[in-house]
MARVOVO-850731 format. One record per atom (N, C-alpha, C): residue number from 1; x negated, z negated, y negated. Coordinates in steps of 0.001 Angstrom, whole numbers, plus 500000, padded with zeros to 6 digits. Each point is the difference from the previous one (the first is absolute). Last residue first. Layout:
% MARVOVO-850731
k,east,up,north
NUM,X,Z,Y
...
% end
This chain:
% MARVOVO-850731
k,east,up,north
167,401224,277266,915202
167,501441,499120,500613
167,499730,500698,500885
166,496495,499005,496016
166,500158,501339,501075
166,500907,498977,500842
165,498064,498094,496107
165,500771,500907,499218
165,500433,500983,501466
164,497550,495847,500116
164,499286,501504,499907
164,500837,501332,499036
163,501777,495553,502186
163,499447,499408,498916
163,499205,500988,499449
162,501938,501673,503673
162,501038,499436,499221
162,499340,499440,498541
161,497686,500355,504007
161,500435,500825,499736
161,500752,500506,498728
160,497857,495200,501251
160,500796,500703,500253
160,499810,501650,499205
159,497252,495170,500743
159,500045,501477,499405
159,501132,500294,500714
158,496540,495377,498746
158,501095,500341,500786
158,500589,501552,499543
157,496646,496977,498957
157,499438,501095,499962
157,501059,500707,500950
156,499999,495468,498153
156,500049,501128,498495
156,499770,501214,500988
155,502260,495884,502327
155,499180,500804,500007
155,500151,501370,498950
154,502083,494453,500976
154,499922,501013,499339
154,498776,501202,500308
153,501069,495374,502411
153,501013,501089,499590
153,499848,501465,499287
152,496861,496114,499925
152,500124,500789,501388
152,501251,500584,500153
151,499179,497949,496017
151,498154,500618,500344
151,500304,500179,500915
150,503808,499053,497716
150,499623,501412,499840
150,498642,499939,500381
149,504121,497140,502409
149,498204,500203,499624
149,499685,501034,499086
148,504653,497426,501214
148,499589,501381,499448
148,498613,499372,499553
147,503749,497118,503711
147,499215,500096,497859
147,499259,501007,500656
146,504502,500364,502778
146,498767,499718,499649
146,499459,499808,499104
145,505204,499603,502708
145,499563,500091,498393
145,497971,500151,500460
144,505087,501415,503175
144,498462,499031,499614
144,499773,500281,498431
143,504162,502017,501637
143,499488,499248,501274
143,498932,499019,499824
142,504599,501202,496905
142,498242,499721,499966
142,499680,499766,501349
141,504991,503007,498424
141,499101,498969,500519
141,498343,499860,499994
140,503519,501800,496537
140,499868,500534,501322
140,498988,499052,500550
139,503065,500050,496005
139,499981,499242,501423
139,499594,500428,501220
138,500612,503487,495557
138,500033,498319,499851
138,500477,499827,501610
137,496506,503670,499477
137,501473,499786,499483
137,500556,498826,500566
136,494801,502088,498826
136,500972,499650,501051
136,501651,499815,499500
135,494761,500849,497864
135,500829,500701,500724
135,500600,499914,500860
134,498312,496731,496009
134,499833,499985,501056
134,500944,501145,500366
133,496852,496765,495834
133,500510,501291,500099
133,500849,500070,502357
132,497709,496472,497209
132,499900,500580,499129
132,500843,501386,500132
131,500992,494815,501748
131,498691,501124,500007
131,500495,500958,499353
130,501159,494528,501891
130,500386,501347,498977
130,498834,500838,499761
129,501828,496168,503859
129,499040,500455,499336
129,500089,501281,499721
128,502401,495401,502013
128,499813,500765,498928
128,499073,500803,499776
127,501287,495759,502200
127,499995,501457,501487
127,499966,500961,498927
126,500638,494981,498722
126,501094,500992,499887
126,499679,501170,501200
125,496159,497139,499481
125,501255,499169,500295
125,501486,501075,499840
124,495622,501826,498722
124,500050,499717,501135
124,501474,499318,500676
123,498992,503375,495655
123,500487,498482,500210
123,500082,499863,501041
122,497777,503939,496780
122,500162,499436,501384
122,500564,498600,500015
121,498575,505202,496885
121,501182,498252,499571
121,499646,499763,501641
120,498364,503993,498991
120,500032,499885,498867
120,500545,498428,499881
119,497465,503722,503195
119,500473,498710,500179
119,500326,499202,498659
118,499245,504995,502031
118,499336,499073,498793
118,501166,498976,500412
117,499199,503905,503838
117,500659,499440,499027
117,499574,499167,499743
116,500043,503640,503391
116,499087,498971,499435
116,500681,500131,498883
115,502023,501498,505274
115,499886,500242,498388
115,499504,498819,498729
114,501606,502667,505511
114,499092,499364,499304
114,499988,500060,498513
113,503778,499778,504192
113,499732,500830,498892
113,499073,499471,499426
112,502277,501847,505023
112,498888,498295,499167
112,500145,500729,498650
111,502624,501548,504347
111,500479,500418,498570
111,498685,498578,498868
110,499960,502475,504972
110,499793,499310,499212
110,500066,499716,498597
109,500571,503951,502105
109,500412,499578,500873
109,500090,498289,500018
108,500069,503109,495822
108,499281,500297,500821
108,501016,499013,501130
107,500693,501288,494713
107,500592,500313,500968
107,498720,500130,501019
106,499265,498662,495712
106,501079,499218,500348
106,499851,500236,502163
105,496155,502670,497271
105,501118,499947,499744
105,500576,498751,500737
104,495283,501610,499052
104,500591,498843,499456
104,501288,499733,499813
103,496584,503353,503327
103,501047,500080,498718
103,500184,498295,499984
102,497667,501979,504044
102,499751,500438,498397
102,500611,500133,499092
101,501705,498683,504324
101,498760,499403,499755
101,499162,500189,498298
100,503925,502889,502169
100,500426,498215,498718
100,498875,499465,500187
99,499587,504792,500797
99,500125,499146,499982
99,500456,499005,499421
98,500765,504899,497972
98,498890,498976,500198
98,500573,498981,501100
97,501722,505284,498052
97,500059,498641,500390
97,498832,499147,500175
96,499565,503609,496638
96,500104,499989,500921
96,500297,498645,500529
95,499296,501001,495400
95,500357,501474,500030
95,500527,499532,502094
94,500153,495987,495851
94,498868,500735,500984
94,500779,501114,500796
93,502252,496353,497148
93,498781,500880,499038
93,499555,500431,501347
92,503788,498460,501386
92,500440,501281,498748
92,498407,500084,499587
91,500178,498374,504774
91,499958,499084,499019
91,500271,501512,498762
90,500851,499095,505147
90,499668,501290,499174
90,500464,499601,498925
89,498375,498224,504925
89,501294,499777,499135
89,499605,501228,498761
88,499419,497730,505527
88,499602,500730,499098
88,501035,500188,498681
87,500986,496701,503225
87,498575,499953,500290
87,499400,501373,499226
86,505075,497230,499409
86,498839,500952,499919
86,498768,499712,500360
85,503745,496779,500876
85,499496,500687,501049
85,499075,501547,499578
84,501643,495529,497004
84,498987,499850,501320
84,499635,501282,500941
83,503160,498871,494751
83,499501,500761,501402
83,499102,499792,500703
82,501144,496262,496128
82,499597,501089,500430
82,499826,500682,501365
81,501459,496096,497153
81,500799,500267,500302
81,499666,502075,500014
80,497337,495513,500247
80,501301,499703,501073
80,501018,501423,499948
79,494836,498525,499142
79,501013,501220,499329
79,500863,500149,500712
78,496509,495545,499658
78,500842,501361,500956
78,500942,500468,499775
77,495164,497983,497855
77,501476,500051,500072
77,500381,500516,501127
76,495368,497665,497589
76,500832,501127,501289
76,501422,499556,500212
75,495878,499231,496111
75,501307,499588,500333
75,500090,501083,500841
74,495690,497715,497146
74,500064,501698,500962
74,501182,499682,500846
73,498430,497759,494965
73,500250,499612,501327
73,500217,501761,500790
72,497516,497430,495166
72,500422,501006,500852
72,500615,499543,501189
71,497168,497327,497319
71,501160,500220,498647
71,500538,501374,500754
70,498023,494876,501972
70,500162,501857,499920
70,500685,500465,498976
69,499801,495101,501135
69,498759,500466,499762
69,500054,501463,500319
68,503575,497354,501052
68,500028,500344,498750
68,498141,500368,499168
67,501572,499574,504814
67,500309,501105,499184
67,500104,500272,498817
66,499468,495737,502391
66,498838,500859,500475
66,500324,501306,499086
65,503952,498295,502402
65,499544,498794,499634
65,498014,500720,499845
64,504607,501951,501803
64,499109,500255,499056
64,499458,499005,499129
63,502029,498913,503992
63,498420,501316,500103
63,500036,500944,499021
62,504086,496704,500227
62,498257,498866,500268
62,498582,501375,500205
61,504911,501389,500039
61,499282,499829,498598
61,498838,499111,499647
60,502904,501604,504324
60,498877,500662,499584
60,499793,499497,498271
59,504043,498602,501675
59,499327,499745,501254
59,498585,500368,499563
58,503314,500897,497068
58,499678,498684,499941
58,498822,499971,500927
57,500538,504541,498615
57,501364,499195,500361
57,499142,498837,500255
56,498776,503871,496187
56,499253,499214,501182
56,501047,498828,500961
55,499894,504538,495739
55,500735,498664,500378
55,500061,499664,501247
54,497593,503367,496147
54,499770,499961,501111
54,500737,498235,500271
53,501164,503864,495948
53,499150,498693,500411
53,500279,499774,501169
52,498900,503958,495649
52,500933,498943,501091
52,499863,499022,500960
51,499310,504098,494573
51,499768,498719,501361
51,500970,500162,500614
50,498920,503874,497095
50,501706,498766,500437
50,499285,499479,501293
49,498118,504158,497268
49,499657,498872,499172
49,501098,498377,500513
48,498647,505063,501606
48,501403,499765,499400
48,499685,498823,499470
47,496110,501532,501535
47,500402,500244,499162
47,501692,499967,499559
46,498306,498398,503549
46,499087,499263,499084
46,500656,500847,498640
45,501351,501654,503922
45,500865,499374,499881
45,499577,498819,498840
44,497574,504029,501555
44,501756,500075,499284
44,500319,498799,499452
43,496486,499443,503011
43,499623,500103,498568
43,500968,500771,499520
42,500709,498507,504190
42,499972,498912,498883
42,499164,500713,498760
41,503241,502794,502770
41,498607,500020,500383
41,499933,498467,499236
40,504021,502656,499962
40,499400,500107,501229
40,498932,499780,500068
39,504080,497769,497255
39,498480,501034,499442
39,500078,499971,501479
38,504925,499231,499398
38,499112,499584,500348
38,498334,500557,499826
37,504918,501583,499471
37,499145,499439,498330
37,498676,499567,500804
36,502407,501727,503562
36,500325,501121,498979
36,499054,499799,498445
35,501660,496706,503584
35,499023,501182,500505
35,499396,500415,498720
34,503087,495568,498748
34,499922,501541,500563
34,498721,500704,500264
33,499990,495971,498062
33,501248,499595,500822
33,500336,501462,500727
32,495391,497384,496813
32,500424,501007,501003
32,501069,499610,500681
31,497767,496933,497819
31,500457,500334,499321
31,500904,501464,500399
30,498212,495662,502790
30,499627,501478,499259
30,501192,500394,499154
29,498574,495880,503521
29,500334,499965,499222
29,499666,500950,499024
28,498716,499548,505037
28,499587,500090,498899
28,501364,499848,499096
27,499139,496676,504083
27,500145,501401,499806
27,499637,500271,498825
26,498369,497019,505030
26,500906,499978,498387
26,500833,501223,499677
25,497515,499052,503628
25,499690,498874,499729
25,500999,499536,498710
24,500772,502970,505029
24,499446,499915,498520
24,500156,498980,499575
23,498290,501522,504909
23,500492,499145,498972
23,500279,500211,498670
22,499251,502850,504537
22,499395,499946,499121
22,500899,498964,499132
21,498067,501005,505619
21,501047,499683,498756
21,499565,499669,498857
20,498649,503837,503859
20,499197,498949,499588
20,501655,499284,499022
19,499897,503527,502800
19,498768,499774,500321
19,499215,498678,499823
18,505499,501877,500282
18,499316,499887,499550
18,498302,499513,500506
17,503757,504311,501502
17,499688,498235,500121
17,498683,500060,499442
16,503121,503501,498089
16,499009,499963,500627
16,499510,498353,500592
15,503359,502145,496742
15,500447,500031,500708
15,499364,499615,501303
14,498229,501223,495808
14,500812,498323,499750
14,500899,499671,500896
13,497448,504041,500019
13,498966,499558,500492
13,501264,498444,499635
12,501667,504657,501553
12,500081,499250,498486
12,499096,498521,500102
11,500017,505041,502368
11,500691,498462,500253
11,499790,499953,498941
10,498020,503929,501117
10,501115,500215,500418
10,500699,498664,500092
9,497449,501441,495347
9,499735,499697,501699
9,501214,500174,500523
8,499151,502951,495535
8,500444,498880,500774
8,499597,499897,501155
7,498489,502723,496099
7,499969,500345,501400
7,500606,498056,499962
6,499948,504592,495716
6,499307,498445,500747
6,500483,499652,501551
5,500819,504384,497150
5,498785,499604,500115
5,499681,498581,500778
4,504084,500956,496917
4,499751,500763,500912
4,498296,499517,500050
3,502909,496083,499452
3,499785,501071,499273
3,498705,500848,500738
2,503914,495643,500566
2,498894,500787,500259
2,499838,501140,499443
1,502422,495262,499039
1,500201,501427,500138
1,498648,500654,500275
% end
């Protein structure tokens, strides 16, 4: 549903020939079955306190071979079951529409979903791996898994607006 203020394209980009093909490898296993309960951020969702677990299809479980030396992973999903065609949107905390470039919402033209997560249990041979927290709803597909640098991942001097107290 659109809401006043936001701007649809004139296509629907999942309607669009593709550029590139995307494989999934797996899926998530969440505790999330509705929109609605789902946290919108992983730190909601840290704080609801309800692991879950990342399930790897046979074919791909030889590359996480190596992973059990991380205690983080950086998981891309695809938010199978999100709108593609807002290109502006009008998030309830902020007074004016925004881009989907600038927002962490579901809904873009590319539905990827980034999200770091504690690696709490891994069983290579099964395709198993349990983590600490995850904003998605059950079975939405894994495109890739990465291990999480916090010496090149992480930047302390990173700033948002937002992190200022100014939206």
């Amino acid at each position: 549903m659109q809401r006043d203020g936001e701007t649809a394209l004139e296509f629907d980009p999942k309607d669009a020939a593709a550029d590139a093909g995307v494989v999934f490898i797996g899926r998530i296993a969440s505790p999330w079955t509705e929109r609605g309960a789902c946290p919108r951020n992983m730190a909601s969702a840290r704080e609801a306190g309800r692991g879950a677990r990342i399930e790897i299809d046979a074919p791909y479980r030889p590359g996480l071979s190596g992973l059990e030396e991380f205690s983080h992973v950086a998981v891309l999903t695809w938010l199978d079951r999100a709108p593609r065609n807002l290109i502006r949107q009008m998030p309830r905390h902020v007074e004016a529409p925004r881009g989907v470039f600038s927002l962490r919402s579901p809904a873009r033209p590319n539905p990827v979903g980034l999200h770091v997560a504690r690696i709490t249990a891994l069983d290579q041979a099964a395709g198993l791996i349990e983590i600490d927290a995850i904003d998605v709803l059950d079975g939405t597909p894994v495109i890739d898994i990465k291990p999480y640098f916090a010496s090149i991942d992480a930047f302390a001097d990173a700033r948002s607006r937002r992190d200022s107290g100014k939206t």
